[in-house]
C-alpha distance (Angstrom), angle and dihedral (degrees) to the residues before:
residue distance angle dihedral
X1 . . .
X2 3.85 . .
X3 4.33 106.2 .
X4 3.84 80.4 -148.4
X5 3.64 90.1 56.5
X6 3.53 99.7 40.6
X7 3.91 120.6 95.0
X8 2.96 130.1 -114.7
X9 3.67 112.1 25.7
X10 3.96 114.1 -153.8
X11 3.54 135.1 -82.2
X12 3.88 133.6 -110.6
X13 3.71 96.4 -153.1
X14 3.92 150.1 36.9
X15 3.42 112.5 -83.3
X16 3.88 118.5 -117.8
X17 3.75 111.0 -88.5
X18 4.14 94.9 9.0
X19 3.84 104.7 147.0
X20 3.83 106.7 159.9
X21 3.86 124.5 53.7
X22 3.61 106.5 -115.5
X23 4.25 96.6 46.6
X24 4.48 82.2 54.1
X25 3.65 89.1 44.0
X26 3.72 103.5 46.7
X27 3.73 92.7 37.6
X28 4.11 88.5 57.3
X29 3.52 95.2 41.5
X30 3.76 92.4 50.7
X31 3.53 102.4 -115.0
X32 4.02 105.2 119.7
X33 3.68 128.3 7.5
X34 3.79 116.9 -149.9
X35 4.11 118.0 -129.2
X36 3.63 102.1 176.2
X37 3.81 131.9 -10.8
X38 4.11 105.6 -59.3
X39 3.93 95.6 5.8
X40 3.58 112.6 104.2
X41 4.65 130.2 -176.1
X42 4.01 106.8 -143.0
X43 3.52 96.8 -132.2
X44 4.01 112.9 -153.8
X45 3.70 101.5 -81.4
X46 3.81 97.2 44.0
X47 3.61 86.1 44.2
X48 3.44 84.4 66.4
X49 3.61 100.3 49.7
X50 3.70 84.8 57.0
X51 3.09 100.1 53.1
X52 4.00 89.2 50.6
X53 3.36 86.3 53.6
X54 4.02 101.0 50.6
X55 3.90 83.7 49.6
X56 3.50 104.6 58.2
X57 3.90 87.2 46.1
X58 3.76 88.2 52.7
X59 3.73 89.4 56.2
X60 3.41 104.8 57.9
X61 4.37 90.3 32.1
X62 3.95 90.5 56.2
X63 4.07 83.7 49.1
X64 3.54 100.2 54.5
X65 4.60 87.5 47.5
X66 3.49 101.2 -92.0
X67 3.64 119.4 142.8
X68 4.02 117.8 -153.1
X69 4.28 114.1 -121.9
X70 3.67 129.0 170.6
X71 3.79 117.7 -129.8
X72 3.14 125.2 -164.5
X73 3.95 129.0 -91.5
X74 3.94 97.0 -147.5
X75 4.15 110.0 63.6
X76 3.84 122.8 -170.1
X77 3.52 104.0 -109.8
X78 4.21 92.1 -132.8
X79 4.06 83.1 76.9
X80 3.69 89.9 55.0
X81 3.93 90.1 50.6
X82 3.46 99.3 49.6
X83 3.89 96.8 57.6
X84 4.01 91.8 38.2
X85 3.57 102.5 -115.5
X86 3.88 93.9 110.8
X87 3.58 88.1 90.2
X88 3.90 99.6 16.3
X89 3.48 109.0 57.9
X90 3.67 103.2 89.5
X91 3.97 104.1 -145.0
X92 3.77 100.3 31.4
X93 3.96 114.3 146.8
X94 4.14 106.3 -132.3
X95 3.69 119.1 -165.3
X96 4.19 131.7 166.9
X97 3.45 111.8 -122.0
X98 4.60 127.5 -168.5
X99 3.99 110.0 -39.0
X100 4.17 85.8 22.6
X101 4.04 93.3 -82.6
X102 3.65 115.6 159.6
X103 3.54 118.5 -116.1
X104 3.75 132.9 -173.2
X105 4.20 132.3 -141.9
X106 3.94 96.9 -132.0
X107 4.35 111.2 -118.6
X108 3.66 83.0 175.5
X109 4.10 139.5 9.1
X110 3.70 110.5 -125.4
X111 3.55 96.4 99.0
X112 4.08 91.8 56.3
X113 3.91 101.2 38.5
X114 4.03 100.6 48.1
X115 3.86 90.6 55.8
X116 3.46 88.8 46.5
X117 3.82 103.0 48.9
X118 4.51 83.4 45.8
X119 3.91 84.4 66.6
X120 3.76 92.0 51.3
X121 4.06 121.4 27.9
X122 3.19 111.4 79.3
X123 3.80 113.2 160.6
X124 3.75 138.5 11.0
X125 3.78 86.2 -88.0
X126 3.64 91.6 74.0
X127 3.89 91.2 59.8
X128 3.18 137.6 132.3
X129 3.73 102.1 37.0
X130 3.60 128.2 174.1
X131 3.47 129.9 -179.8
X132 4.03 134.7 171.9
X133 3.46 143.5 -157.8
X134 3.88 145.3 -176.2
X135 3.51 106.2 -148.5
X136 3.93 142.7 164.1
X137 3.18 109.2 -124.5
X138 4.02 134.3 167.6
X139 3.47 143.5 -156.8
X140 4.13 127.0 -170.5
X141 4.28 92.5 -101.2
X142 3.72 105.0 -161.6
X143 4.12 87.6 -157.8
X144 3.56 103.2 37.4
X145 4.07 92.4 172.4
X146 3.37 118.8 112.1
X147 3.47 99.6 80.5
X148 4.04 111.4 -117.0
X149 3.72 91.3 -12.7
X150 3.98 87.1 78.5
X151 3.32 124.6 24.5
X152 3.70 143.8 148.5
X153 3.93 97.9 -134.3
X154 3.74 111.8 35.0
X155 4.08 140.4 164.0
X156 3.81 114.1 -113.3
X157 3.75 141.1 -179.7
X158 4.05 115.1 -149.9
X159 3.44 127.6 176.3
X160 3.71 127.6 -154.7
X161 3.53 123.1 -151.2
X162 3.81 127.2 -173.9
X163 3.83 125.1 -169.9
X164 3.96 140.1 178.6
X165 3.71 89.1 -141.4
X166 4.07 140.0 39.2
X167 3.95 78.9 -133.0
X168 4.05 103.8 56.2
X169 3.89 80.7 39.5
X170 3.75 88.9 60.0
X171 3.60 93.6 42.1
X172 3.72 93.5 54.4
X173 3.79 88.2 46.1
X174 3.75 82.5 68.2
X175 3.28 94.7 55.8
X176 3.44 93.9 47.4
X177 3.58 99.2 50.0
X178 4.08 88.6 54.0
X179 3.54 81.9 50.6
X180 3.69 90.6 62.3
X181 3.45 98.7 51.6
X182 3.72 99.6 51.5
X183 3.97 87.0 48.2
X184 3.89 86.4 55.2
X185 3.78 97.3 44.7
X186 3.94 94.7 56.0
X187 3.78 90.8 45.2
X188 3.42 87.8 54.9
X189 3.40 101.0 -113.5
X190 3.68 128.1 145.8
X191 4.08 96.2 -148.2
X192 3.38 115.6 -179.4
X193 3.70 118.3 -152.0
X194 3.43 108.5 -110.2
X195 4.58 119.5 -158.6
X196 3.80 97.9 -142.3
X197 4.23 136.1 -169.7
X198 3.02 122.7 -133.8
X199 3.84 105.4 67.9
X200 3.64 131.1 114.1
X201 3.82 85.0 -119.0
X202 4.47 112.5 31.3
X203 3.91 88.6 -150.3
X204 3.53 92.3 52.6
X205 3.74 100.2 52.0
X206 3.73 117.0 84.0
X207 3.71 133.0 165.7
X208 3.68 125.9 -157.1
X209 3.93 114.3 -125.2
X210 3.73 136.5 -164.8
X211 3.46 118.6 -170.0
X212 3.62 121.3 -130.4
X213 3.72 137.9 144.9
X214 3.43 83.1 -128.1
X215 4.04 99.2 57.6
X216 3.54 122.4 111.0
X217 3.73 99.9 -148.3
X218 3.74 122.6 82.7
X219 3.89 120.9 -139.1
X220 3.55 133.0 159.0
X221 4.04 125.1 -128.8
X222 3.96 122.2 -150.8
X223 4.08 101.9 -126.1
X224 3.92 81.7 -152.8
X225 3.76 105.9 50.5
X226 3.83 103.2 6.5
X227 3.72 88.4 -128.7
X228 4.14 100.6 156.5
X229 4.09 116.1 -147.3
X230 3.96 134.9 -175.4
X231 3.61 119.3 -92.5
X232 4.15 84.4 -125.5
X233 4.15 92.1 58.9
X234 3.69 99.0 47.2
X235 3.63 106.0 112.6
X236 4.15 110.3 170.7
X237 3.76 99.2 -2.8
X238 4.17 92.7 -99.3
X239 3.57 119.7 121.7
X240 3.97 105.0 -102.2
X241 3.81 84.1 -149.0
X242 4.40 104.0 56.8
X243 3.52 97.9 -13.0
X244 3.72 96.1 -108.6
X245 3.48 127.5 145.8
X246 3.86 123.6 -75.1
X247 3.70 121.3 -143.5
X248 3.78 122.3 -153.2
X249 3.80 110.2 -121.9
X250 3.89 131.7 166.0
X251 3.44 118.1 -120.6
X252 4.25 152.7 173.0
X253 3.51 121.9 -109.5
X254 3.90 108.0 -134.4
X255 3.82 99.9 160.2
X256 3.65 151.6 20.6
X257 3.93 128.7 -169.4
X258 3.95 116.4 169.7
X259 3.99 135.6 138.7
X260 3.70 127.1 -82.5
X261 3.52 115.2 -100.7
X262 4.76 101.3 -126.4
X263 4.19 86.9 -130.1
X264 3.79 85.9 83.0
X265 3.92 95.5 45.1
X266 3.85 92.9 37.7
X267 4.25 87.0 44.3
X268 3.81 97.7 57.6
X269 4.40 87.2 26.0
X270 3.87 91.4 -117.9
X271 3.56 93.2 176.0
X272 4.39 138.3 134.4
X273 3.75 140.8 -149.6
X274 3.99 105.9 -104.5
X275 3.41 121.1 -148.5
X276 3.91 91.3 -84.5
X277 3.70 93.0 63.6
X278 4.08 86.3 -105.2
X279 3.54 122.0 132.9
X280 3.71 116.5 -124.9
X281 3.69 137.3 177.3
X282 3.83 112.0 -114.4
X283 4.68 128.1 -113.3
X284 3.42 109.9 -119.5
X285 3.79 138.0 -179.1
X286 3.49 128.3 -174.8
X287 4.09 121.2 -146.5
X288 3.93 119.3 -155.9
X289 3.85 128.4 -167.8
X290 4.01 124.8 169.3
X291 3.20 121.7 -123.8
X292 3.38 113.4 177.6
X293 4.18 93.3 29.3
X294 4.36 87.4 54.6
X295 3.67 82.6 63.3
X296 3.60 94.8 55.8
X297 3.67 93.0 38.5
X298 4.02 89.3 58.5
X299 3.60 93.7 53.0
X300 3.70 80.3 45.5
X301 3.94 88.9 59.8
X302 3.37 101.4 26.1
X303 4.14 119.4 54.9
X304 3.80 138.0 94.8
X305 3.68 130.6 -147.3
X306 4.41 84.9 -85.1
X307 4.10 100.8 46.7
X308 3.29 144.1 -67.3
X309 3.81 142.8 -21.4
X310 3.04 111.8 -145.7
X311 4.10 116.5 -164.1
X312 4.23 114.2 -113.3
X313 4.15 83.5 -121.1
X314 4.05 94.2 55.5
X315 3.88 110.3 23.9
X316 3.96 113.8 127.4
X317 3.51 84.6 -119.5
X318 4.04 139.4 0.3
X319 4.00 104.1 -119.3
X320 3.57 131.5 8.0
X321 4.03 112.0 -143.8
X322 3.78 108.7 -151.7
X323 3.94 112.2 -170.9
X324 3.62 118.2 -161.5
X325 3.54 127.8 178.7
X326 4.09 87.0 44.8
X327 3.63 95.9 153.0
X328 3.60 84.2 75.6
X329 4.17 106.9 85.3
X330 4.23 83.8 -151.7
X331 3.71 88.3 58.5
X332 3.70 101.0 35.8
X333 3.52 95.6 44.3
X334 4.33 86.8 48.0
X335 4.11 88.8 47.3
X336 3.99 88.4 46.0
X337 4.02 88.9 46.1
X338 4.17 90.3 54.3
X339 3.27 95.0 47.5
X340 4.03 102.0 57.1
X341 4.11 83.9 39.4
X342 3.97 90.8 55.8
X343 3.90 87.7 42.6
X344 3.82 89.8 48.5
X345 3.68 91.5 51.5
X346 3.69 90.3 50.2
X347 3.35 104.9 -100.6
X348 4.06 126.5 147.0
X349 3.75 104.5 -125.1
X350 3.69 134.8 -175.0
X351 3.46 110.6 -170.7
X352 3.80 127.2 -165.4
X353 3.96 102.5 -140.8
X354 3.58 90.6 167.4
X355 3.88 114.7 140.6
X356 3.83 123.3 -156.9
X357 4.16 94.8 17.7
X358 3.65 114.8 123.8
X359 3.62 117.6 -119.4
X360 3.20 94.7 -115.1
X361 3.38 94.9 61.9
X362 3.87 88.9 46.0
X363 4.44 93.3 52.1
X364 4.31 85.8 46.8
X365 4.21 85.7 52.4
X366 3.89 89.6 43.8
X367 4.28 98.3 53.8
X368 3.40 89.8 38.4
X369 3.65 105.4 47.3
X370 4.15 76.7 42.3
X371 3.93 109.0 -147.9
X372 3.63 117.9 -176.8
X373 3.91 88.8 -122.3
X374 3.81 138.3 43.3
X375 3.70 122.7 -152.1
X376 3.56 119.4 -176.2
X377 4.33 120.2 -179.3
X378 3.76 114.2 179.3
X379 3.57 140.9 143.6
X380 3.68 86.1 -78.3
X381 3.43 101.8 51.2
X382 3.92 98.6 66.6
X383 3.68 111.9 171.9
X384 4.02 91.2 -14.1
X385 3.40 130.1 86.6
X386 4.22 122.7 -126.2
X387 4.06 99.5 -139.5
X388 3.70 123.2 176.6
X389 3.92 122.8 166.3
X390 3.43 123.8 -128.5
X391 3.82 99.8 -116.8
X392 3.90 92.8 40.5
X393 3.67 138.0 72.2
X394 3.76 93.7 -150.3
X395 3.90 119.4 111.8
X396 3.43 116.4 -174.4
X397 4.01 125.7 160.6
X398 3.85 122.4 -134.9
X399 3.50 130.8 155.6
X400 4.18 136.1 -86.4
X401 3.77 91.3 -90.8
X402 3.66 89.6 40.9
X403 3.78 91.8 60.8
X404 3.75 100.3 39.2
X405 3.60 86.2 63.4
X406 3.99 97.0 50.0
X407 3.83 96.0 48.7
X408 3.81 87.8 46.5
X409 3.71 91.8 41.9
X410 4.23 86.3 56.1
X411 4.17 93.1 50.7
């Protein structure tokens, strides 16, 4: 990708209103723009980082059985009704759709998949079932202002899981939960496991944490055992695990996994023939990740005092090529050479084509826009390339082959 092609280009200042780190640091880098409070455009490059994101869930969802589905957005508000959470659910967006029927903008999928499963399991035969989505979904945030850490339209994975038993549902939680952690390892993450309330089951309802001073959630961490629990199911400040002491830290809520409550199956009569001939009502657990919030949450982690950081598994692309010097046709035609040679060899490049901009200009774009990679070609440079990573200071120069080798060395 051309820099002079790409839109937007970055921002000098702080937007208006930008309290938390990652909302001013994607808005200046040109990854989101804001519309109203807690509504958010993916601009190209954090489009991107979504979609990097969404992937490496996929991966490790589609190992585990799942099978990806769409639902819809728009829910008839009848659904809603019948389990209660019409009127319950706090933050639920109402609206009045043809012949004045209430309708509901889905913040979660329960209401849509348990009707839909009633119509088509049948027997025990049909079990286990899982089934995925990555969704937008929103909810009416009274404090939409921590950039994409709370927001009122967001991107989320759910997962679905339907059992014959409370015991191959708990099973399959395991798997799920190991799931989790390898999703949050290649994204770079360092989740913590997090023993929630709240489930139908305590053991078997976990958050993922990241600690930040800039999380909103409270937990507390065992110094002894690391062992990381809710703020809500800490009863004398010892670690329920060892015994150690917990330590109150602030953290970012990247995922929740945690057993269906029966009202919804027994509500919408999700139920199958067993291999008695009885009918039963089916185990289910229900396995969130956020999408669009894990992006905020790395920028969160992962920033200096010039930009962003973005991690090698994530980043919009893997180096960004700045040429300098590019009124000279040797070095432009050098700089335009690299570039289709890194893009042969597979490699995501954004390169800074820009004539006329000083290079200062050009390094403050770089760190904050926050690629992995730094490639500089100038008049200096010759047949060498100027690298400097990201996270480093170090800037070495080596040549083409050189750097093919480190970037593939670092996937």
């Amino acid at each position: 990708m051309l820099y002079s092609k790409l839109f937007p280009k970055t921002l000098k200042q702080v937007p208006s209103g930008a309290q938390s780190l990652n909302h001013q640091l994607l808005v200046r880098a040109g990854f989101i723009h804001q519309e109203i409070a807690g509504v958010y455009t993916y601009l190209p490059l954090g489009w991107q980082v979504i979609e990097k994101i969404s992937n490496i869930v996929r991966v490790e969802m589609n190992k585990i059985g799942g099978q990806e589905m769409l639902m819809p957005v728009l829910h008839p508000g009848e659904n809603w009704k019948k389990t209660g959470r019409f009127k319950s659910f706090d933050t639920l967006f109402k609206l009045k759709g043809a012949g004045n029927k209430d309708l509901v903008l889905g913040p979660t999928h329960e209401e849509i998949i348990y009707p839909l499963l009633a119509e088509h399991i049948k027997s025990y035969k049909d079990l286990p079932l899982y089934l995925y989505q990555i969704q937008t979904k929103f909810r009416d945030e009274p404090r939409a202002k921590a950039g994409l850490l709370r927001t009122r339209e967001f991107i989320m994975k759910d997962l679905y899981a339907f059992h014959t038993t409370d015991e191959e549902r708990n099973e399959y939680y395991k798997q799920a939960r190991d799931a989790y952690v390898k999703i949050f390892k290649d994204l770079g993450i360092p989740a913590l496991v997090t023993k929630a309330s709240g489930g139908t089951f305590s053991d078997l309802s976990e958050e993922f944490q990241v600690l930040t001073p800039f999380g909103e959630d409270i937990i507390f961490v065992c110094q002894k055992c690391s062992a990381a629990i809710n703020k809500e199911i800490v009863e004398n400040k010892k670690c329920p695990e060892c015994g150690g002491d917990l330590k109150e830290e602030k953290a970012i809520e990247v995922g929740n996994i945690f057993p269906l409550k029966r009202a919804y199956a027994e509500v919408f009569d999700l139920s199958f023939t067993d291999k008695d001939g009885e009918r039963r009502i089916v185990s289910a657990g229900c396995y969130g990740l956020g999408i669009s919030r894990t992006m905020g949450a790395i920028v969160e982690i992962y920033h200096d005092d010039k930009g962003i950081i973005w991690p090698e598994s994530v980043a919009p692309f893997q180096v960004h090529l700045v040429g300098f010097d590019l009124e000279n046709k040797e070095v432009l035609n050098n700089a335009g050479k690299i570039y289709k040679l890194l893009q042969a060899e597979g490699v995501e490049v954004l390169f800074d084509d820009r004539a006329g901009v000083s290079a200062g200009a050009k390094f403050a774009d770089s760190d904050l826009i926050g690629i992995p990679y730094r490639v500089v070609i100038s008049k200096k440079t010759g047949d060498k390339l100027e690298i400097k990573k990201r996270s480093e200071k170090e800037t070495k120069f080596v040549s083409f082959e050189e750097f093919l080798k480190i970037i593939r060395f670092s996937h």
